[in-house]
C-alpha positions in Angstrom: 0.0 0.0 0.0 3.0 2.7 0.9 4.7 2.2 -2.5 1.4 2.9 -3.8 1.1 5.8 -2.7 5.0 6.5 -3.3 4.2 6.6 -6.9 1.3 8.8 -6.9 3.3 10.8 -5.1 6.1 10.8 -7.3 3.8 11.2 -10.4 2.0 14.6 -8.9 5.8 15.6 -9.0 6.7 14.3 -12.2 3.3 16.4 -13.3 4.2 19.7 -11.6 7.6 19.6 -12.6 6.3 18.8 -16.8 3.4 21.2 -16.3 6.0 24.4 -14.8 8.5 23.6 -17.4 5.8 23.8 -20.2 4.3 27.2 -18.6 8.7 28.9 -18.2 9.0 27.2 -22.1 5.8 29.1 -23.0 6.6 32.4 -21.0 10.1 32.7 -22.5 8.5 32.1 -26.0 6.1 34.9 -25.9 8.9 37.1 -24.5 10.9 36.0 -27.0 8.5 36.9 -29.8 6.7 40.2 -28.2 10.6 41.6 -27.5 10.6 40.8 -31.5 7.8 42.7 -32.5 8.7 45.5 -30.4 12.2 45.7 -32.2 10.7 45.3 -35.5 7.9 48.6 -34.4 10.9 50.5 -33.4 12.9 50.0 -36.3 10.2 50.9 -38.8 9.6 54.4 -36.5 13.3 55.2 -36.6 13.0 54.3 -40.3 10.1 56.6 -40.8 12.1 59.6 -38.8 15.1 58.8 -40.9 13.0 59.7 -44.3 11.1 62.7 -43.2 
């Protein structure tokens, strides 16, 4: 019965540990691509104040 509930145990872990690393994975991948976009917005306004 304990090494039942051992495992359980061990797989809530296991399940955390997946579902965190997915969530930081997901985080630094929107970062990633808004800190993107952002460069791309200001490069097309210092572009545009270049031309005037």
């Amino acid at each position: 019965m304990r090494h039942q509930e051992n495992f359980q145990d061990l797989r809530k872990k296991l399940f955390v540990f997946l579902l965190s690393g997915m969530v930081a994975l997901l985080l630094h991948m929107w970062i990633h691509q808004s800190s993107e976009h952002v460069r791309i917005v200001s490069t097309e306004r210092f572009i545009g104040e270049q031309l005037e």
